[in-house]
N, C-alpha and C positions, 0 to 999 in steps of 0.2 A: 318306047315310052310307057306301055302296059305295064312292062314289067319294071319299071322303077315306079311307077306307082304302087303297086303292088308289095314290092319290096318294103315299100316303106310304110305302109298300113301296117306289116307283120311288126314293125316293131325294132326292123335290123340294121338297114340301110337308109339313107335319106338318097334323093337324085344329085346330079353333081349339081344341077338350079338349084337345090333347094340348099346342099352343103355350103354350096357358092355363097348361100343369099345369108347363111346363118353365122356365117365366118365374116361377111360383111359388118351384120349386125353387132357383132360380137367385138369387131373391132372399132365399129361407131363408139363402143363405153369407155370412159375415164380406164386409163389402164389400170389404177387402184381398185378397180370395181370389176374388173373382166376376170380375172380368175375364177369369182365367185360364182360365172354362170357358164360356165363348161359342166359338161355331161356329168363328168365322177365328181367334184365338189355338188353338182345338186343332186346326185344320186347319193353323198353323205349327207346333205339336210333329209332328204326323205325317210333311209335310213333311220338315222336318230329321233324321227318323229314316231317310229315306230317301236323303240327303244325305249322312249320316255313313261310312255302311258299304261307300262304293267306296273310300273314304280311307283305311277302316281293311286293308282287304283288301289291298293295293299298301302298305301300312305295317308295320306290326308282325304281322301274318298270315303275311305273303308272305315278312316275314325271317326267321320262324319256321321256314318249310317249307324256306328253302333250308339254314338251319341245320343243320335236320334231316337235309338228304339230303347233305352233306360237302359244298354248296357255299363255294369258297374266302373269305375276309371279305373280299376286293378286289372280288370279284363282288359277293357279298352286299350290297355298299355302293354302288356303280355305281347297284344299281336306286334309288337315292335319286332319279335323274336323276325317272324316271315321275312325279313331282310337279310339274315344270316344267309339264304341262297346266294347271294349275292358277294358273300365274302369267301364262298367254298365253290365258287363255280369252276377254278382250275382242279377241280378235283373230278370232272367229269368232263371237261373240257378237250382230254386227247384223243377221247370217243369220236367226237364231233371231225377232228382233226385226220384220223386212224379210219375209221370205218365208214364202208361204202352203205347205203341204204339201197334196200332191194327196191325193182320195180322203177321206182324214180330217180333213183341214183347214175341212171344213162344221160341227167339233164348238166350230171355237174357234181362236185361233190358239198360243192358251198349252194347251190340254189338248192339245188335238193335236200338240203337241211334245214334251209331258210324258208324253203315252204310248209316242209313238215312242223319245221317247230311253230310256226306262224299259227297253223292249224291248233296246234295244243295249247297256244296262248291263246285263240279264240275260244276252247272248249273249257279252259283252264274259267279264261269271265264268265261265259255262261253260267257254269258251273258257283261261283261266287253270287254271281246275282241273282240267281234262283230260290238261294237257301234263305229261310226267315233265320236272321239272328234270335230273334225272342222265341224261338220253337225249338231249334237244332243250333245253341252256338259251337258244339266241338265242331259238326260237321264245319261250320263257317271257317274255325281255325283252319280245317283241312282244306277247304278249298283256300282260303287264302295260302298255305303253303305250296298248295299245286299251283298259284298264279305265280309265286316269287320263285319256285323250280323254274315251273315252262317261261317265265322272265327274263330268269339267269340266264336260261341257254339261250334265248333269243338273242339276250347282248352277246353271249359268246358269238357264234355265227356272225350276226352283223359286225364286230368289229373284226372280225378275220376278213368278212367279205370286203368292207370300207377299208383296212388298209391293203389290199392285194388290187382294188380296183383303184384305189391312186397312185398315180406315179411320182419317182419321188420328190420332183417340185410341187408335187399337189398335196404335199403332207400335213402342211401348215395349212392352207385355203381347207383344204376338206376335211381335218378338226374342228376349227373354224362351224363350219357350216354343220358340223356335226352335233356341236354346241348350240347351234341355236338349232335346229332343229330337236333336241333332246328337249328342253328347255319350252318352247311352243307346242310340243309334243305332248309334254305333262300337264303343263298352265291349260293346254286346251282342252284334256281330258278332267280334268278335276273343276271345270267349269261347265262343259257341259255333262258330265254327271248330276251335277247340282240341280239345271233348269231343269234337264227332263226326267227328272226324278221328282222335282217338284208339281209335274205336271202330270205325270202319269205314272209314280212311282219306280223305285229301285232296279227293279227285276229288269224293265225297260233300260233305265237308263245303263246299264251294264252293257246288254245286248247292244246299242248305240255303240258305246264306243268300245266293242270289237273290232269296229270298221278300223282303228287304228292299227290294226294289220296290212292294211292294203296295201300303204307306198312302200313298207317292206317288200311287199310280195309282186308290187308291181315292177319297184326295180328290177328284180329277179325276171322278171318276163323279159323288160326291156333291153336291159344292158346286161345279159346274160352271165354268164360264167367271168370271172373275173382273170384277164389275159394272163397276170403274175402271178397265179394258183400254181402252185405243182401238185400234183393227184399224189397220192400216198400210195408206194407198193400192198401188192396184195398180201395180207396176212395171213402166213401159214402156220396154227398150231398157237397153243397155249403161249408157250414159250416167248414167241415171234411178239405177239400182244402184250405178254409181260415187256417186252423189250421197247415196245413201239410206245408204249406208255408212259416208261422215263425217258425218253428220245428227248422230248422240248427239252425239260430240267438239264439232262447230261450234257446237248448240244449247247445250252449255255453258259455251263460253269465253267465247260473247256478252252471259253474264248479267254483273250487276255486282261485280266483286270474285272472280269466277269462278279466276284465277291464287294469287290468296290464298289461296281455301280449296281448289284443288289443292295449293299449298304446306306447309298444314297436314296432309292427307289423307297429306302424305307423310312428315311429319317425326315425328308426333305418336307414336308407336310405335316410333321406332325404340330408347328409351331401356328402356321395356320388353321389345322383342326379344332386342336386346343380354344383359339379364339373363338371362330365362328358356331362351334356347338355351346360356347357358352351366353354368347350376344343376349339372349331372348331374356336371362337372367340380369344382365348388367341393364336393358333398358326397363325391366319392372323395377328395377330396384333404385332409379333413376324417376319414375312414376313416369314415364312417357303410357301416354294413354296408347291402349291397342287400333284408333282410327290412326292418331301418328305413327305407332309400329306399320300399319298396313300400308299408310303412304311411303315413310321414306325404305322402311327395308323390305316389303312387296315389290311398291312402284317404282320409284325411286332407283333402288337398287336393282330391281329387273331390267332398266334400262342403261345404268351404269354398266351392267355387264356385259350387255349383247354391245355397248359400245366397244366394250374392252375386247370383244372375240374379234369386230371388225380390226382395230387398231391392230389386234396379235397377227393376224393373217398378214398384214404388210407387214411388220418388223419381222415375222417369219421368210418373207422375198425378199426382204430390202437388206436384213442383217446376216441373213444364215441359218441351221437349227442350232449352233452350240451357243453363239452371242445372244438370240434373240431370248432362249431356255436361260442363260444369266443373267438378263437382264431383270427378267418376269419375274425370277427367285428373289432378286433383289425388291422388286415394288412389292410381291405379296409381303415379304419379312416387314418392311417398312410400313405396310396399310398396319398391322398389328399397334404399330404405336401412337396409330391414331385414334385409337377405341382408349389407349393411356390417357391423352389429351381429352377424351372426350368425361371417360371416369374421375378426368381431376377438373374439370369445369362446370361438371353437373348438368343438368337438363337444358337445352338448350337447341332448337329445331333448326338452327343453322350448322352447329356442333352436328350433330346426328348427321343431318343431312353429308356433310361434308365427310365424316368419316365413315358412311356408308356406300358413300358414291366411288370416294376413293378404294375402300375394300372390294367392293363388285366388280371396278373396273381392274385392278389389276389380276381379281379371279379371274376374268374374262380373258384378258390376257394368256395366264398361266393356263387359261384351259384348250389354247390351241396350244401354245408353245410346246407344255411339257406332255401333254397327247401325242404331239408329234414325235416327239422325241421317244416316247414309251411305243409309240407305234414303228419309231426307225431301229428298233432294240431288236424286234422281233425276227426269226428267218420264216422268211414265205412258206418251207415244208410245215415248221409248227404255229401259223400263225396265231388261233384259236387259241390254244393251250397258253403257248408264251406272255400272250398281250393278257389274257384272262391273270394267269400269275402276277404280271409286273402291276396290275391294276387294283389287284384286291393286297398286294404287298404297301401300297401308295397309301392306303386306307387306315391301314386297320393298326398298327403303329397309335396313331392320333386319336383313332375311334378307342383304344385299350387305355390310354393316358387321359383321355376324358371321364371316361366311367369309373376312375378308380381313382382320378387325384385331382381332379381338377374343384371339383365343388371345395375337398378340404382345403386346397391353396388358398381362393376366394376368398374364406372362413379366414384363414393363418394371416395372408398376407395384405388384402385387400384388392378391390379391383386395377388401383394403378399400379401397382408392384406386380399383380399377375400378366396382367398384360407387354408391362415392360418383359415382360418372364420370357412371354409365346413371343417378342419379337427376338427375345436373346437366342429362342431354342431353333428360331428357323436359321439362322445364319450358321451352323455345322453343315448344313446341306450348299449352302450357297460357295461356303469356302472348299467344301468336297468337289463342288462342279468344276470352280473355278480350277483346281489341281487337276482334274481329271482334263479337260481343256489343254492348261499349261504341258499336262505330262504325256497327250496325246490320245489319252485312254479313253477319249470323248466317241475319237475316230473309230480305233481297233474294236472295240468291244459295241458298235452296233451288227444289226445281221442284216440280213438282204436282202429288205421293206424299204431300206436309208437309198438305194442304189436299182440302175436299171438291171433285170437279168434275164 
């Protein structure tokens, strides 16, 4: 009896009472609701809570403080650049994947990274909250660059660790929970940055939430090494590493149909990008006062979504990944034409409400569904790298069409023709999936994250 008590202080084992008593519990809840609290889905909310909060800090944190302290809006807007880590992270990403780390690398090759980097995102805020803007702002640039780096890699890491530690019915549930965890993650860090910065200034409130490294690093103690991890051979020589490096890339292009579902990966968002980066422009120009913006696309909308990740997680068990990923494609395309509806009826806080609520929820949706799906694409040897790729490929498409065409549409065409526009441009992606589905290429062309091995 010592020793399963014992056992289970470390963190490893539970007793067979206690296993007994929590498989009981477990199946005391709504079967809709039980997925959600098994060990890897809450080991992906934790995860993503530690994910969220270097994004938010170099976001909305950071332009708060410069705000504050009379830096210029020219500057102020510049650090938008510190996100770019975030769009180049498969460019250092096979590192993570490939190479062992001395010394703590006997714990694992995914904890042992997850630790270290954990560490460099704590040193990375320090380092940010220390420096006076109004004294040193290059430095401040430089450390916000070092928090969106040691960022990046953190997301890399934990999404390799998150999908290698679910199995593959738990793909859809522990997106899901990854989502809101990301999501609570950030809302909780850019809120209390706020009070205790208001209270005892900046420098403080940084140091505070460092602690949002913890649940990452606690998983990592907990539920250790992830069982579907394959370790990477030992790298011998330049050469070897040259090789190991395009491994992800090559091992994917080789599969069947591989070009096509990089085509979709690329196109399929760009209709809803297009929209949602330009919302904040259609409701000023609407005069929705910014307490209304705060209610319905804050609140409002922050709850529409986390409804829609719960919703996505059952039509992920209930429908499959390739029906439930078509489905999703289909509501996002469609919420786009209700921001039409709402541009051709003018100011109206039931309007809003109704087309924001609809927009969030079917994000919410799409953010387990086609997660899961960009997560079943991956092979377990590259997972880091792979997912890193398929993620910043999803992106940056809609983020390029934005910055460079979207205002002059606006201008040219007006808000209800642009929108009708973004709901025209998501439906290539919809009728890609729907082929790929039909022609089977949905199947062949995932890797061996989709499947037990």
């Amino acid at each position: 009896m010592s020793c399963e008590i014992a056992t289970h202080r470390s963190g490893r084992y539970m007793s067979k009472t206690e296993n007994k008593a929590m498989n009981h519990w477990l199946n005391s809840l709504p079967p809709s609701v039980r997925p959600y609290f098994e060990a890897a889905p809450l080991a992906a909310f934790f995860l993503g809570m530690s994910s969220g909060f270097p994004y938010a800090l170099i976001g909305a944190t950071l332009t708060t403080r410069l705000a504050q302290d009379g830096i210029s809006k020219s500057s102020v807007t510049a650090f938008a650049l510190t996100f770019l880590a975030y769009n180049f992270k498969f460019l250092w990403a096979p590192v993570i994947d490939n190479f062992r780390l001395p010394f703590i690398g006997k714990f694992g090759q995914r904890r042992s990274w997850l630790w270290f980097v954990s560490l460099c995102v704590i040193l990375a805020v320090i380092f940010l909250g220390v420096v006076d803007p109004t004294q040193a702002l290059f430095t401040v640039a430089v450390a916000a660059v070092s928090l969106g780096v040691a960022g990046a890699t953190l997301d890399i890491i934990i999404d390799a660790y998150r999908i290698e530690l679910l199995e593959p019915h738990q793909l859809g549930t522990g997106s899901g929970m990854s989502q809101y965890g990301w999501r609570i993650g950030a809302a909780s860090t850019g809120a209390l940055a706020l009070i205790v910065a208001s209270n005892f200034g900046w420098p403080a409130a940084y140091v505070v939430c460092a602690l949002f490294t913890l649940p990452a690093i606690m998983v990592g103690v907990f539920l250790g090494e992830p069982a579907r991890h394959i370790e990477p051979a030992e790298v011998k020589g330049f050469t070897q590493a040259l090789v190991d490096y395009f491994s992800p890339l090559s091992e994917f292009v080789k599969r069947q149909g591989a070009w096509l579902v990089l085509i979709f990966v690329l196109i399929h968002k760009i209709g809803d990008t297009l929209a949602n980066l330009t919302l904040r422009l259609l409701f000023d120009d609407l005069g929705f006062t910014n307490e209304e913006i705060a209610f319905y696309d804050v609140g409002f909308g922050f709850i529409a979504f986390l409804l829609g990740i719960f919703v996505g997680g059952i039509m992920f068990a209930r429908m499959g990944l390739k029906h439930s990923v078509l489905l999703s494609l289909i509501l996002m395309a469609v919420s786009n034409f209700s921001f039409a509806a709402l541009a051709l009826v003018g100011h109206t806080n039931l309007g809003m409400a109704a087309a924001i609520g609809f927009e969030n929820f079917a994000s919410g949706i799409g953010g387990v569904t086609v997660v899961a799906y960009l997560s079943a694409l991956c092979n377990l040897r590259f997972t880091a790298t792979q997912y890193a790729l398929l993620s910043a490929l999803a992106s940056i498409a809609g983020r390029f069409l934005t910055g460079t065409t979207a205002g002059g549409l606006i201008e040219a065409m007006g808000y209800v023709n642009f929108y009708l526009l973004t709901t025209a441009a998501a439906f290539p992606g919809v009728l890609l999936f729907w082929y790929m589905i039909r022609s089977g290429l949905a199947d062949v062309s995932l890797g061996g994250s989709s499947s037990d091995q």
